[in-house]
N, C-alpha and C positions, 0 to 999 in steps of 0.2 A: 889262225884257228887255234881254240881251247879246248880240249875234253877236262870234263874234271866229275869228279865223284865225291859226292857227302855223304857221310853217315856218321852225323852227330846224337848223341845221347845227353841232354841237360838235367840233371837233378830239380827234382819239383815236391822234396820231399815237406818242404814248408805248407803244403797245399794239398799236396796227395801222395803220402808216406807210400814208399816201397815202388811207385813208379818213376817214369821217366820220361819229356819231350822224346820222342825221336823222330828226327829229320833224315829224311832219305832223300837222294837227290842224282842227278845224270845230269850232263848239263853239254851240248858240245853250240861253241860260241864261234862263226864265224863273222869277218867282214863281208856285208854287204850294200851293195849300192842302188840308192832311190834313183828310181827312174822320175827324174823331175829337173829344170834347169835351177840353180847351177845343180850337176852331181854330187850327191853328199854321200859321203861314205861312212858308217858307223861300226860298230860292233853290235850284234844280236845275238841271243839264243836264237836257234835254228832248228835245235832239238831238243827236249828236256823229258825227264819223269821223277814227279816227284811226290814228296807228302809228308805230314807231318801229325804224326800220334801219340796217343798219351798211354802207354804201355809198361810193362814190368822191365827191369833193364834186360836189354838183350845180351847173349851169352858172343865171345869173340866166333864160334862156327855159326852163330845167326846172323851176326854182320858179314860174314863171308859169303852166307848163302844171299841175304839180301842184293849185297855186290854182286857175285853171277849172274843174277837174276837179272841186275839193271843191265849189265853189259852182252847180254843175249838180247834181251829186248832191243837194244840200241843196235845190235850187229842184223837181226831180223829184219826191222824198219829197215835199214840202208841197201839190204839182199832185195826189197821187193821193189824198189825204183828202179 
């Protein structure tokens, strides 16, 4: 099993000066297994949120707050199963 968190910001200033892509992202990836003969076992997302906008660059406490954000979200989902 993987948890992982993205928050990339790409320069797109050739195209739309003074902004930026930003990629948000939560991702937790476990093994799991098809119920089918033979059993196959892969890797999947199992949980994720994410998104991706064309925005001013964001400041280091806006990527912090984004981060919080996803990992409440991700800990709420898992409290209500």
């Amino acid at each position: 099993m993987s948890l992982s968190l993205e928050l990339i910001q790409r320069s797109i200033d050739d195209h739309c000066r003074g902004n930026v892509i930003y990629e948000r992202g939560f991702y937790l990836v476990e093994q799991v297994r098809i119920t089918r003969r033979p059993s196959v076992m892969l890797w999947s997302d199992t949980w994720f949120e994410e998104s991706v906008r064309v925005v001013p660059p964001l400041s280091r406490k806006e990527l912090e707050a984004d981060q919080r954000m996803l990992i409440r979200k991700f800990l709420h989902s898992r409290e209500t199963k």
